[in-house]
Backbone as ProteinMPNN parsed JSONL, in Angstrom:
{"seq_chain_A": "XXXXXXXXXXXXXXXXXXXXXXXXXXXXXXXXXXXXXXXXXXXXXXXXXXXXXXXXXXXXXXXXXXXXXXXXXXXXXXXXXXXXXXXXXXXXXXXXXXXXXXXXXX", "coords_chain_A": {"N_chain_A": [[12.16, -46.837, -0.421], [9.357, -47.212, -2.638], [5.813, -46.833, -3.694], [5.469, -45.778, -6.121], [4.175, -45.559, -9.653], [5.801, -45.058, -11.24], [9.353, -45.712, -10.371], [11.148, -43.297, -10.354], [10.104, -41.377, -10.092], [9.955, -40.587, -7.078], [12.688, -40.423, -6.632], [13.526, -38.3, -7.853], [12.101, -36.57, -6.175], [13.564, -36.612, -4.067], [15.842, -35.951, -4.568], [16.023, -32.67, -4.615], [15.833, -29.348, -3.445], [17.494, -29.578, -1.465], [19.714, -31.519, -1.532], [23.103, -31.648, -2.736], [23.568, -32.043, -5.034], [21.398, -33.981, -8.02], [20.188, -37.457, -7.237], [21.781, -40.094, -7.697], [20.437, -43.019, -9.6], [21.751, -46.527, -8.168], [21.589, -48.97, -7.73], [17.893, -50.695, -8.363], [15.598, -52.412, -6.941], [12.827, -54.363, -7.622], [10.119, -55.707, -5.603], [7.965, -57.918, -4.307], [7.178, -57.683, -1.535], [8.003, -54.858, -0.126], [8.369, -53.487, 1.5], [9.536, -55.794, 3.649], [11.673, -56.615, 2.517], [13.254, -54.018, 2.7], [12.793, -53.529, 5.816], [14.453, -55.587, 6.103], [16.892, -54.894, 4.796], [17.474, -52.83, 6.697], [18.164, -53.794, 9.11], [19.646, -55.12, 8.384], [21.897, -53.318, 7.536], [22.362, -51.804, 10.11], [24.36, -50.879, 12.184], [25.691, -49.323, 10.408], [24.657, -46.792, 10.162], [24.328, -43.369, 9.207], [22.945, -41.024, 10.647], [23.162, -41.496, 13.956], [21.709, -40.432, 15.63], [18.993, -40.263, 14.882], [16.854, -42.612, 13.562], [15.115, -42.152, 12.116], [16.115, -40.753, 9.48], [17.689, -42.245, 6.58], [19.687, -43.372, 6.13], [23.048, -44.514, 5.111], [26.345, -46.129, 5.394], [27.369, -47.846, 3.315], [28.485, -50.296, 0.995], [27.711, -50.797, -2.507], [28.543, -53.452, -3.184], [28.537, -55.012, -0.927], [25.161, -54.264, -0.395], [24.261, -55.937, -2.456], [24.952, -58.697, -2.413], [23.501, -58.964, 0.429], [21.046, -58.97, -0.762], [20.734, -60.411, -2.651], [21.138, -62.857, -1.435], [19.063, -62.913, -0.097], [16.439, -62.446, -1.339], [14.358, -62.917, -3.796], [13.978, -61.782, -6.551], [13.588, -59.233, -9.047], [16.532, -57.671, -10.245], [18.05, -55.12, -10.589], [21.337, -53.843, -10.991], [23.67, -51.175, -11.662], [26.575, -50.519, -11.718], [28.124, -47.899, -12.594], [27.013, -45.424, -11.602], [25.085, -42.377, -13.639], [26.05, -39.182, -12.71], [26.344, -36.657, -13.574], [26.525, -33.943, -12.584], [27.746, -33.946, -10.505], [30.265, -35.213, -11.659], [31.106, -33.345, -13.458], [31.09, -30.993, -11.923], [33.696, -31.531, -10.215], [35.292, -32.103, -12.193], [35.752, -29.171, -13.694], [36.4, -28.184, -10.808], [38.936, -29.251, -10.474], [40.341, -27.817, -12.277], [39.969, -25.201, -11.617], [41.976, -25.553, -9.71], [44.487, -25.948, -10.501], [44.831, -23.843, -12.068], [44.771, -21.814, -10.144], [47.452, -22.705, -9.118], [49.327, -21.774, -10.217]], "CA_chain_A": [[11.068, -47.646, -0.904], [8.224, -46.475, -3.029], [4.954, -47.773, -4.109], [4.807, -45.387, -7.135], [4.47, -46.585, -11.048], [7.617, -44.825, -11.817], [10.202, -45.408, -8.895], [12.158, -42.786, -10.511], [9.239, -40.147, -9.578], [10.589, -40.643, -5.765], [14.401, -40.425, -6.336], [13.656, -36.885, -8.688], [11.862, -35.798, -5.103], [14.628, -36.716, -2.765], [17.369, -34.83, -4.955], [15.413, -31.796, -4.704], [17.43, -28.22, -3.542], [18.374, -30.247, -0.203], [20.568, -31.918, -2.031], [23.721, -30.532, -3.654], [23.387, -33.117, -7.004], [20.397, -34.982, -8.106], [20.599, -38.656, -6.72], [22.199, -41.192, -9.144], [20.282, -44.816, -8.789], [22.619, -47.349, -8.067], [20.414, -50.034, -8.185], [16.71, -50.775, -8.64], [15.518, -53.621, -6.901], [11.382, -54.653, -7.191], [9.992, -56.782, -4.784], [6.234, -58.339, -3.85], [7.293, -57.465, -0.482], [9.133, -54.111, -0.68], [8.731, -53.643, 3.375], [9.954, -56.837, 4.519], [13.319, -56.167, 2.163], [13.551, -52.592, 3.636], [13.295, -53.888, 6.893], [15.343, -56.743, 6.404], [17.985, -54.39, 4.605], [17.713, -51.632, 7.434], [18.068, -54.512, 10.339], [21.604, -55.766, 8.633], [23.158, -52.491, 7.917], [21.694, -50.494, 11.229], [25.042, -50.592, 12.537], [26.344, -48.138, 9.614], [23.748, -45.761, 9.93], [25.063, -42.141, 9.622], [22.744, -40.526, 11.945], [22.668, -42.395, 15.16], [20.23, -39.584, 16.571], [17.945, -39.769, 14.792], [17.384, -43.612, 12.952], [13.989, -41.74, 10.936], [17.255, -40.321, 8.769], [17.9, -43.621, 5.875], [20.871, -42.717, 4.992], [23.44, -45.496, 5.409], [27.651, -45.909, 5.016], [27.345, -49.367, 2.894], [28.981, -50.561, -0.438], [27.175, -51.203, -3.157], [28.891, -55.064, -3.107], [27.781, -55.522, 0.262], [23.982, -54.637, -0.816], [23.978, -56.687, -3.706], [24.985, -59.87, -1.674], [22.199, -59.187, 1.299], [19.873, -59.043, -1.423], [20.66, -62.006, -3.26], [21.193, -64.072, -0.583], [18.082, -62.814, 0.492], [15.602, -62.372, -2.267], [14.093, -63.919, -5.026], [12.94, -60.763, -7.455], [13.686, -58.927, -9.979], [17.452, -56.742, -9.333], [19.045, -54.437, -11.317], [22.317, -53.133, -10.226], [23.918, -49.85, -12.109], [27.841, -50.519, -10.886], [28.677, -47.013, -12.506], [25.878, -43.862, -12.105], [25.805, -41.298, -14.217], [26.524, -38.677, -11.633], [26.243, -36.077, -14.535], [26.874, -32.725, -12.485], [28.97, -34.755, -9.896], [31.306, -35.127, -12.448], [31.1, -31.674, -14.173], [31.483, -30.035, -10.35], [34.788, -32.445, -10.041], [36.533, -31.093, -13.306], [35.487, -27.578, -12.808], [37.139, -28.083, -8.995], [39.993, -29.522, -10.668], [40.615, -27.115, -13.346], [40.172, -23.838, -10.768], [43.181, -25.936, -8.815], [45.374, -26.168, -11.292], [44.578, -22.375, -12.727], [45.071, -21.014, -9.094], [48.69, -22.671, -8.669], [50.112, -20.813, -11.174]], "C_chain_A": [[9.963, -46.727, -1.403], [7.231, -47.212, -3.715], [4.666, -46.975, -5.402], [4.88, -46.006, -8.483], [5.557, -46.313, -11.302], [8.727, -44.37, -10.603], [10.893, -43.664, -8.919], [11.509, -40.972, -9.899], [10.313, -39.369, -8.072], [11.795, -40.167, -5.742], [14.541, -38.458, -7.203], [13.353, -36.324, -7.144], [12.768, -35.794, -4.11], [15.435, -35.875, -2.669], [16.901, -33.564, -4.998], [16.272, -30.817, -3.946], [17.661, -28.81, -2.173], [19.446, -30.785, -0.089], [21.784, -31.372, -2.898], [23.758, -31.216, -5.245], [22.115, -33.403, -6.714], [21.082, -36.399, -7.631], [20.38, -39.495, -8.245], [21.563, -42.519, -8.125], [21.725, -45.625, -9.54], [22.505, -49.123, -8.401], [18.949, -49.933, -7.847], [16.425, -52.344, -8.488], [13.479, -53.676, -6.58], [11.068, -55.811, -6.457], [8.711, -56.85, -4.635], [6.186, -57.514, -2.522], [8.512, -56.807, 0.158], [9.339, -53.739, 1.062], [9.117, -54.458, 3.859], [11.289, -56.772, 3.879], [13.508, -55.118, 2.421], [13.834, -52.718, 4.839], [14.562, -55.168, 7.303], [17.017, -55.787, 6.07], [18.379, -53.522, 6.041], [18.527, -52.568, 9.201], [20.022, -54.912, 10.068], [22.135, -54.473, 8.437], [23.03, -51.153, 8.882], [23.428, -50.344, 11.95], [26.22, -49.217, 11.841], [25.63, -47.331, 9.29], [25.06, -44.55, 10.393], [24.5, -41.414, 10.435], [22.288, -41.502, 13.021], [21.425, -42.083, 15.742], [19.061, -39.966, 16.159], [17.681, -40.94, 13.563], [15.846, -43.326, 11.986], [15.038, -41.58, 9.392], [17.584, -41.938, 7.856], [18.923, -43.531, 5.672], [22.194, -44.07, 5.995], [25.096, -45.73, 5.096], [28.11, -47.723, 4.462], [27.598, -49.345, 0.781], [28.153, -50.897, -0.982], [27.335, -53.101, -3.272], [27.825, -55.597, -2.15], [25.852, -55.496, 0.56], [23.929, -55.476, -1.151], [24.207, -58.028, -2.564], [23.848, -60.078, -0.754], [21.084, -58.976, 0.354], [19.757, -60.159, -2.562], [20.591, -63.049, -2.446], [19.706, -64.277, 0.23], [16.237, -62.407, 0.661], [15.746, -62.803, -3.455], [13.163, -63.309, -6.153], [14.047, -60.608, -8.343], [14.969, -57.67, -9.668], [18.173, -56.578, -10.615], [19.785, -53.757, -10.504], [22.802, -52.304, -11.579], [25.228, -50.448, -11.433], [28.352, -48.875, -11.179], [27.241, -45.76, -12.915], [26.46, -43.212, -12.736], [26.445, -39.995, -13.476], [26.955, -37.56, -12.332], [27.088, -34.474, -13.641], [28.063, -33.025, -11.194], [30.613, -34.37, -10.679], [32.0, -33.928, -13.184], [31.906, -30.763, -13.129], [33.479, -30.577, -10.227], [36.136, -31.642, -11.253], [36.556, -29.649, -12.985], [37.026, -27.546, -11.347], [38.884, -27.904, -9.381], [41.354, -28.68, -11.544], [40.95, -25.906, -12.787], [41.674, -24.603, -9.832], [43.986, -25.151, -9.638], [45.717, -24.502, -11.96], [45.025, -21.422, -11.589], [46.525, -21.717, -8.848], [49.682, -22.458, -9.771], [50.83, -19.386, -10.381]], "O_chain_A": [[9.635, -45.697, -0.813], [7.595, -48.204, -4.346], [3.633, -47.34, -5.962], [5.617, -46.987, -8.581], [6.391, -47.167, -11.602], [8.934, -43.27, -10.091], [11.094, -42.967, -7.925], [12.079, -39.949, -9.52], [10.986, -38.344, -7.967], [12.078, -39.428, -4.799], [15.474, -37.669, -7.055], [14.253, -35.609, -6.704], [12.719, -34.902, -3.263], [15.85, -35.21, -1.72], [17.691, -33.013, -5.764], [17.415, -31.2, -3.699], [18.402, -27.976, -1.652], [20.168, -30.773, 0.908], [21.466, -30.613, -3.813], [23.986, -30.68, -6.33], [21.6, -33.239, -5.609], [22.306, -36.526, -7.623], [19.595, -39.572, -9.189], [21.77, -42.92, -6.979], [22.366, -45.527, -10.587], [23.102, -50.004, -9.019], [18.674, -49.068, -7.015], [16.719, -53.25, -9.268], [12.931, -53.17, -5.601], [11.688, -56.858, -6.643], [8.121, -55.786, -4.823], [5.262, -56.716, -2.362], [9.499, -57.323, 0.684], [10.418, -53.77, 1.653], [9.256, -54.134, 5.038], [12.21, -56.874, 4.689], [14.737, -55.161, 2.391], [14.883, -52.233, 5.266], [15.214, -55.468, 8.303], [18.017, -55.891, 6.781], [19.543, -53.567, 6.441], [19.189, -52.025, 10.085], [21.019, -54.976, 10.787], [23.04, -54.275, 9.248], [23.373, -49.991, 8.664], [23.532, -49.164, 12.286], [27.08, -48.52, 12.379], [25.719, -46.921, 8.132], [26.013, -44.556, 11.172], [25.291, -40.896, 11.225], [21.255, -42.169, 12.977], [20.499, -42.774, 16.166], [18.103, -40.037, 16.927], [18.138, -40.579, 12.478], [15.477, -44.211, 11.214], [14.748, -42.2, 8.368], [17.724, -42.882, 8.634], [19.112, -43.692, 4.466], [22.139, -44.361, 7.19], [25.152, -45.27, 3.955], [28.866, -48.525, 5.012], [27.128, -48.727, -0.175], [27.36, -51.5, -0.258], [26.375, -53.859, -3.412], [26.794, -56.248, -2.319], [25.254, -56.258, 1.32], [23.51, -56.312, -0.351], [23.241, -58.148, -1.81], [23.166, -61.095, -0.886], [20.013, -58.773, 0.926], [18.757, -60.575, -3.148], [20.009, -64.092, -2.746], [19.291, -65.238, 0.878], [15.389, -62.222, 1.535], [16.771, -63.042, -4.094], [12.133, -63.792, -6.621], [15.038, -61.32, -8.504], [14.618, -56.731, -8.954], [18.68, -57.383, -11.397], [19.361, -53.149, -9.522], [22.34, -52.739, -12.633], [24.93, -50.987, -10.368], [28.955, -48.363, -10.236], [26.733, -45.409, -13.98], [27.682, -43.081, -12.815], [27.62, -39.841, -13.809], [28.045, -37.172, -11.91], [28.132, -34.017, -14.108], [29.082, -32.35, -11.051], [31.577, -33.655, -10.402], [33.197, -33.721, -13.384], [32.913, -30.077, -13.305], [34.347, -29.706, -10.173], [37.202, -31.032, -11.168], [37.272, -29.093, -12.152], [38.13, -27.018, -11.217], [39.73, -27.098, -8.993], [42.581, -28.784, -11.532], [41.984, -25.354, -13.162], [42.377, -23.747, -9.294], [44.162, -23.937, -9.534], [46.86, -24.159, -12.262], [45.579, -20.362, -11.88], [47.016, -20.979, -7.995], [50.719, -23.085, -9.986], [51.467, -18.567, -11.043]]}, "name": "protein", "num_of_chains": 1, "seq": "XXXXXXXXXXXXXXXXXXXXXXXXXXXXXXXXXXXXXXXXXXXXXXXXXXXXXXXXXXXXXXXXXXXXXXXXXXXXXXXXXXXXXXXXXXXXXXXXXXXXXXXXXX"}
């Protein structure tokens, strides 16, 4: 969640060198009441949190489907969904990977 003018500010700071890619949005959902759908999202999928230890950590093991439904069923804004990110160096890293295979079983 972010209250800035350009969400996208936030998601450039996340992917920052902590990350091994930049973060692809998936979807972009605005809301009046962007804490009460944060908490409402975080309350249904707390059971697929990836760190148990430590539930400061957002990070979550949930389909894009299974968003999209708790947020329709459960808001009344404005929702863009993305079904395929670009995932630009993702993809690059992937061939590359695939290409050193294939070159090393020779």
């Amino acid at each position: 969640m972010t209250r800035r003018l350009d969400p996208m500010d936030r998601v450039y700071e996340l992917g920052d060198a902590s990350m091994p890619f930049p973060l692809d949005v998936h979807a972009m959902i605005y809301s009046e009441d962007a804490p009460r759908l944060e908490a409402l999202l975080h309350r249904f999928f707390d059971s697929r949190r990836v760190n148990l230890a430590n539930t400061k950590k957002e990070f979550f093991r949930v389909k894009l489907d299974d968003i999209r439904g708790v947020v329709e069923k459960n808001h009344a804004g404005e929702v863009t969904f993305t079904l395929l990110a670009e995932a630009a160096e993702y993809r690059r890293s992937e061939t590359l990977r695939n290409s050193n295979r294939a070159e090393s079983s020779f």
